[in-house]
DRENLUM-594691 format. One record per residue (C-alpha): residue in three letters; x, y, z. Coordinates in steps of 0.02 Angstrom, whole numbers, plus 50000, padded with zeros to 5 digits. Layout:
% DRENLUM-594691
AlaXYZ
...
END
This chain:
% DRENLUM-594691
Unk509404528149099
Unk508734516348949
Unk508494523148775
Unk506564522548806
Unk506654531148945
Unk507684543948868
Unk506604545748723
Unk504904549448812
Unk505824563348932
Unk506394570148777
Unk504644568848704
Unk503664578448860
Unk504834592948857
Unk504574598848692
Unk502734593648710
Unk503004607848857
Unk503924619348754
Unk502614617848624
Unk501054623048751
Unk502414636848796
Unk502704645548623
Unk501194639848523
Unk501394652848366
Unk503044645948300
Unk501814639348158
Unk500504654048176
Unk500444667248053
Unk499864679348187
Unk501434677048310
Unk500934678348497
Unk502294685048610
Unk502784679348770
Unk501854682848926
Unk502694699749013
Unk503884697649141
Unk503524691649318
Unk503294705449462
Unk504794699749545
Unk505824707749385
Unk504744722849389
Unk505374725149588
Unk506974729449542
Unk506714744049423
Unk507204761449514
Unk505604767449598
Unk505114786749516
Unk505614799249658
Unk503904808149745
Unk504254827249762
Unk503734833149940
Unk502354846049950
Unk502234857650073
Unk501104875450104
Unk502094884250013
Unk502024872949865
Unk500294876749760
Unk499334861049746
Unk498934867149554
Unk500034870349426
Unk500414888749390
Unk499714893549540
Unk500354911949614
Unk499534916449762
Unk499194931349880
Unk499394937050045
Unk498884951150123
Unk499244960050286
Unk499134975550392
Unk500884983750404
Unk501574996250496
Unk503095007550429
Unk504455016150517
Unk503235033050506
Unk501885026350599
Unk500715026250445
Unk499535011250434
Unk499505003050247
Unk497964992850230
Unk498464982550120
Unk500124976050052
Unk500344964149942
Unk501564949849950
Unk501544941149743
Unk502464924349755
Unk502184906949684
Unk501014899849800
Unk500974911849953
Unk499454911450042
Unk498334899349932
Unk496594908549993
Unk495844923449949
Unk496394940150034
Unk495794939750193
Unk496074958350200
Unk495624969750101
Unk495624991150091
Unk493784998150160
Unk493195013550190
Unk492335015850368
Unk490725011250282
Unk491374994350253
Unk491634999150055
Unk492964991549952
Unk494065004449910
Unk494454998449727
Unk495815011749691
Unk496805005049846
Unk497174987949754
Unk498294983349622
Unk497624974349445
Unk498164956949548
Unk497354960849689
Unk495844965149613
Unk495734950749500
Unk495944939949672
Unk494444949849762
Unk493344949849603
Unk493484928649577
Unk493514926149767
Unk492454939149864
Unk491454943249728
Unk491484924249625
Unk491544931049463
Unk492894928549341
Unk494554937549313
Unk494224943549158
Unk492914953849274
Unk494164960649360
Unk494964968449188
Unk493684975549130
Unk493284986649295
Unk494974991649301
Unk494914998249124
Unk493255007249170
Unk494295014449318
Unk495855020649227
Unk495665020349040
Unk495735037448981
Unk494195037248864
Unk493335029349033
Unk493935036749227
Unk492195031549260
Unk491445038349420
Unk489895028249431
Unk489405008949420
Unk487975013249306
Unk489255020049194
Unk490045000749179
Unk489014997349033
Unk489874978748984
Unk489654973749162
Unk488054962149210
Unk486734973449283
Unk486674960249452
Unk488814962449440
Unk488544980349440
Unk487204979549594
Unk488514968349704
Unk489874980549661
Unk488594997449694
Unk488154987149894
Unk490124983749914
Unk491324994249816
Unk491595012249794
Unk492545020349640
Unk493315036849715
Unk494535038249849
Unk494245058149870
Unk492915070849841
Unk493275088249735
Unk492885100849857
Unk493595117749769
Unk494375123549610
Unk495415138549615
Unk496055147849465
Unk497555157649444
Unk497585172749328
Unk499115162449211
Unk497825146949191
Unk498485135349333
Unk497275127249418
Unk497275121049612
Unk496085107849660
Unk495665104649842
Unk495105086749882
Unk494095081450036
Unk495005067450139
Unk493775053150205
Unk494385057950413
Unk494215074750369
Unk495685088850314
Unk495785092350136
Unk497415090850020
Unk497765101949863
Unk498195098149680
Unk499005108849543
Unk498765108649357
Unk499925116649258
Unk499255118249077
Unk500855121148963
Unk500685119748763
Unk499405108348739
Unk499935098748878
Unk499565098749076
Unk500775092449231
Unk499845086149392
Unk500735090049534
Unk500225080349658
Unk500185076549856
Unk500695062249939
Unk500465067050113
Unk499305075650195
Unk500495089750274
Unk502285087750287
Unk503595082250421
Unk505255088050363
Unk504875107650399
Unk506085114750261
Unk506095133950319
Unk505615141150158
Unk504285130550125
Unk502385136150178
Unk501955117050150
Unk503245114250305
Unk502405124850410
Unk500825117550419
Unk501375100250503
Unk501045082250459
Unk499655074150478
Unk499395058450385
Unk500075049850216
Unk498975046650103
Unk498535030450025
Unk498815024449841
Unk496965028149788
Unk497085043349882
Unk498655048049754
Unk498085039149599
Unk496245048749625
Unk497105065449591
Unk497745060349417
Unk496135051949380
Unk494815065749435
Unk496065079149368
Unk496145067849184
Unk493965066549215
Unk493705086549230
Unk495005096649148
Unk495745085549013
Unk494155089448892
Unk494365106948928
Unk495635120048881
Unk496995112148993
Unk497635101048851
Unk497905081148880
Unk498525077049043
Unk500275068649014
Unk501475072449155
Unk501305069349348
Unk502675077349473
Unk502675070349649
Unk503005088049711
Unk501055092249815
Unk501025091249985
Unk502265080050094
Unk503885069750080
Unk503565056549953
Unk504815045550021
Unk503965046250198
Unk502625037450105
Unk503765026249984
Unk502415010250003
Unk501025017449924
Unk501875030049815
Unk502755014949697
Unk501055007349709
Unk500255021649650
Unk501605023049519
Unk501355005849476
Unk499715010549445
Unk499975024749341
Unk501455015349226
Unk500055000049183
Unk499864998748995
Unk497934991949044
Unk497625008249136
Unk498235023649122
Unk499665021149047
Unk500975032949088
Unk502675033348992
Unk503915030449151
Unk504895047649081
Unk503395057449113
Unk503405054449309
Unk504645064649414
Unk504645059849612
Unk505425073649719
Unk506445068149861
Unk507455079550001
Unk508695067050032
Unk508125051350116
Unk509565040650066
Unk508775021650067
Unk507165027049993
Unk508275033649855
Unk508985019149832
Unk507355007549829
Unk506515020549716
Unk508065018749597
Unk508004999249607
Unk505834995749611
Unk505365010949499
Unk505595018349332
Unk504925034949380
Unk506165047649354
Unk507155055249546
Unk507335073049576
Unk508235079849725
Unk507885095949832
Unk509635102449863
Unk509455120549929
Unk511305122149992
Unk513075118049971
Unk513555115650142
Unk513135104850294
Unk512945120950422
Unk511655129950283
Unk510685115750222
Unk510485106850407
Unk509605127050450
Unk508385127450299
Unk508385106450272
Unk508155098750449
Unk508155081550387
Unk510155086150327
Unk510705081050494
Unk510045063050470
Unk510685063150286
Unk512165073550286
Unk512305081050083
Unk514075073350067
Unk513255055550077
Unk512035060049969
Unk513285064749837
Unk513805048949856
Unk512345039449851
Unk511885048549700
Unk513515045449613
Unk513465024149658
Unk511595026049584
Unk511585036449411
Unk511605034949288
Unk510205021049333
Unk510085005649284
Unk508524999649266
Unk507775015449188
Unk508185028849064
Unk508625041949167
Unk510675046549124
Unk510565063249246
Unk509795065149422
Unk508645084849441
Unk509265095449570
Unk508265105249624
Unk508965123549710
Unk507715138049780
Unk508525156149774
Unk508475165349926
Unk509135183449939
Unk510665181750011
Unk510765165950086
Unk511275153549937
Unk511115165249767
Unk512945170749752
Unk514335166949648
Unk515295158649793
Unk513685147049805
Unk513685142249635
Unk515725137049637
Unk515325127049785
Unk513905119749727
Unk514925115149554
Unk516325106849684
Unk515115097649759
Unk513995088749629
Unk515685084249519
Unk515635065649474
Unk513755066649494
Unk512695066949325
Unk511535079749348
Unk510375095549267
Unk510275109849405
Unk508285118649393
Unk508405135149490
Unk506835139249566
Unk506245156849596
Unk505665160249791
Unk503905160249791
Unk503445170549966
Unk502135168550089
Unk501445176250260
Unk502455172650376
Unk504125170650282
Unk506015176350359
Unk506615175550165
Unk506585185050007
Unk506715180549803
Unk508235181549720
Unk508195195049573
Unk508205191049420
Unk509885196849374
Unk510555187049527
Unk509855169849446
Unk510315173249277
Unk512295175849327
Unk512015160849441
Unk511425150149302
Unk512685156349184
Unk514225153149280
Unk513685136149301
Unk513045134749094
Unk515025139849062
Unk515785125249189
Unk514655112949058
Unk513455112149160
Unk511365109249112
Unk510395123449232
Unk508715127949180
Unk507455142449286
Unk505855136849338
Unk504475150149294
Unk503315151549429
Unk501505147649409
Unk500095153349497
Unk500935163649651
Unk499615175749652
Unk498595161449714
Unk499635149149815
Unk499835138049692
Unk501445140649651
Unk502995128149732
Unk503255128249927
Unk501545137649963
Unk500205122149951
Unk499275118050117
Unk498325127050262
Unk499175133650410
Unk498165125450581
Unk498275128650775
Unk499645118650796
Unk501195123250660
Unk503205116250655
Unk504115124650754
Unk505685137550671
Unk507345132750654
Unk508645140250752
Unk509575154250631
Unk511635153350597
Unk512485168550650
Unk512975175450485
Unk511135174650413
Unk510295182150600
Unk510615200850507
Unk509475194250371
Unk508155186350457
Unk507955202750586
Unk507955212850434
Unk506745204350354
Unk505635203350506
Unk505745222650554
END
């Protein structure tokens, strides 16, 4: 190749690598073009998260389904609630009516009523609050729509054409000569259930039912004899507290702060709606219940123990009644599913609880005349709750027509209870309140055509029972 030659291919490439970089001699320097899209192919591609329908297409969604459930029982639960991230992205497709077609808004949780109020109903959440504070707030317990005075008067119509605010009706008020109070409710399908206030101090306790009847027929128990009939639903339970907070808490009964699952009925029959209702009861937004202030009474159902230990706060009590299999299977039937040495032990592997307060489990022991009141009783009963933290409250017999048994004396209970007090034990004595009325523990409900039948009597108690009946 010549010089010239040379010289002018030298010439054209930096003419070319001028037109390329032109700012070398700008003062504003111009960068070169961005790389071509055959570099940009080989970057790592961003990985695509799969969706699917139980992912929520929003962010933060939480979703809820609800279905018609049937437990072991054979009680129907309208609605139950299943609260997880994303399940069941449409409104409840379900929800608790009366047969009118009403929303029953005591059957539904704050969630759930949040979802029916913004989807149902297409107002807001913040809707939904504020009717739940009108419901349960203790300076509200509202018991008409009217009443709602923050609402919009066209919210207010669309809840007064769809909703309804009570789950029961007052039907009587009876009045026992000591101040208690028993309040009969009227059921939707008919039958009425009873409710006890127990005005102490400046204070009241609501006992209250959570069945309608009971199953287990314990033999000293009046409540037994009537039968089961149906549980009752969480409004049905929450009601009570509410309507007995509405009428008696301004009056002489003093503020309303303790609630005892001890009414009609096995609570743990109905465990569903019972830790709903406590639920209910334990919201800060509602009524707001310190979770020491509610006692559930159990007679033994070992997994419903266990679930009400793990899901609740509430505070277990246990209806013992006996020291031995052959004398608690006679008075507690349900003893020969749950035999009372594997309760021990399930109450041993569960207190003191973990996820609550409560150190000590409340036993709970009736005194019959003669059939569980002696000293030999109270050594076996000492051999048999040992490694079990517990408080002992002996209850005094209340009788009723119809009854094979008879109250221990006084005397009886006192050296019962102090035997016990010397082994370091904690045993208190119930006083009873409002007997003369059927008020009192072990005598709520109403006897109908059709009653549980009696347990067949062991041989060294038949000289009792034939005395008692001549």
């Amino acid at each position: 190749m010549s010089f010239h030659c040379f010289h002018v291919l030298r010439q054209r490439l930096v003419l070319r690598s001028m037109r390329a970089w032109p700012a070398f001699t700008s003062p504003t320097p111009v960068f070169p073009p961005a790389p071509s899209r055959a570099l940009t192919s080989l970057r790592r591609p961003r990985p695509r998260v799969p969706t699917c329908s139980a992912t929520p297409s929003h962010r933060g969604a939480r979703g809820l389904a609800t279905r018609r459930s049937v437990v072991p029982d054979g009680t129907v639960h309208p609605l139950k609630a299943d609260v997880s991230p994303g399940a069941g992205a449409e409104p409840c497709a379900t929800v608790p009516v009366d047969d009118a077609g009403r929303v029953l808004l005591k059957n539904m949780t704050l969630l759930e009523l949040e979802r029916w109020v913004e989807h149902d109903m297409g107002h807001k959440k913040f809707r939904a609050r504020q009717l739940w504070r009108w419901l349960y707030k203790s300076d509200k317990l509202v018991a008409t729509f009217e009443e709602m005075t923050d609402l919009s008067k066209d919210f207010r119509e669309m809840l007064k054409d769809t909703a309804r605010i009570d789950a029961i009706v007052v039907d009587k008020v009876h009045e026992s000569e000591d101040g208690t109070k028993k309040v009969t409710f009227r059921l939707d399908a008919g039958g009425v259930i009873e409710t006890v206030l127990i005005p102490t101090e400046g204070r009241t306790t609501v006992c209250v039912s959570s069945q309608w009847g009971c199953a287990l027929n314990c033999q000293f128990c009046f409540t037994g004899r009537t039968g089961f009939r149906r549980s009752l639903t969480q409004g049905e339970i929450v009601d009570q507290v509410v309507q007995a907070k509405r009428f008696f808490e301004q009056g002489d009964m003093g503020r309303v702060c303790n609630v005892v699952f001890m009414g009609e009925g096995e609570p743990a029959h109905n465990i569903d709606n019972v830790l709903r209702a406590i639920d209910v009861m334990l919201d800060t937004k509602g009524l707001d219940f310190s979770h020491n202030k509610i006692t559930v009474s159990t007679s033994g159902l070992i997994p419903e123990i266990k679930r009400l230990a793990q899901e609740s706060k509430a505070n277990l009590a246990v209806s013992l009644h006996a020291t031995n299999n052959e004398l608690r299977s006679w008075l507690m039937p349900i003893n020969r599913k749950y035999p009372v040495e594997e309760l021990m032990q399930t109450l041993r592997d569960v207190f003191p609880r973990q996820a609550a307060r409560q150190q000590k489990v409340f036993f709970q022991y009736v005194m019959l005349k003669g059939v569980n009141d002696s000293l030999v009783d109270a050594k076996e009963l000492l051999r048999l709750t040992a490694g079990v933290p517990c408080k002992v409250n002996l209850i005094h017999f209340n009788s009723h027509e119809g009854t094979e048994f008879e109250a221990s004396d006084e005397g009886t209970m006192l050296a019962f209870q102090d035997f016990l007090v010397k082994k370091g034990m904690t045993v208190t004595i119930r006083k009873s309140r409002g007997d003369d009325k059927m008020m009192a523990c072990g005598q709520l409900g109403k006897l109908g055509p059709r009653q549980a039948p009696r347990m067949k009597v062991p041989g060294k108690f038949e000289h009792l029972v034939k005395a008692r009946a001549a």
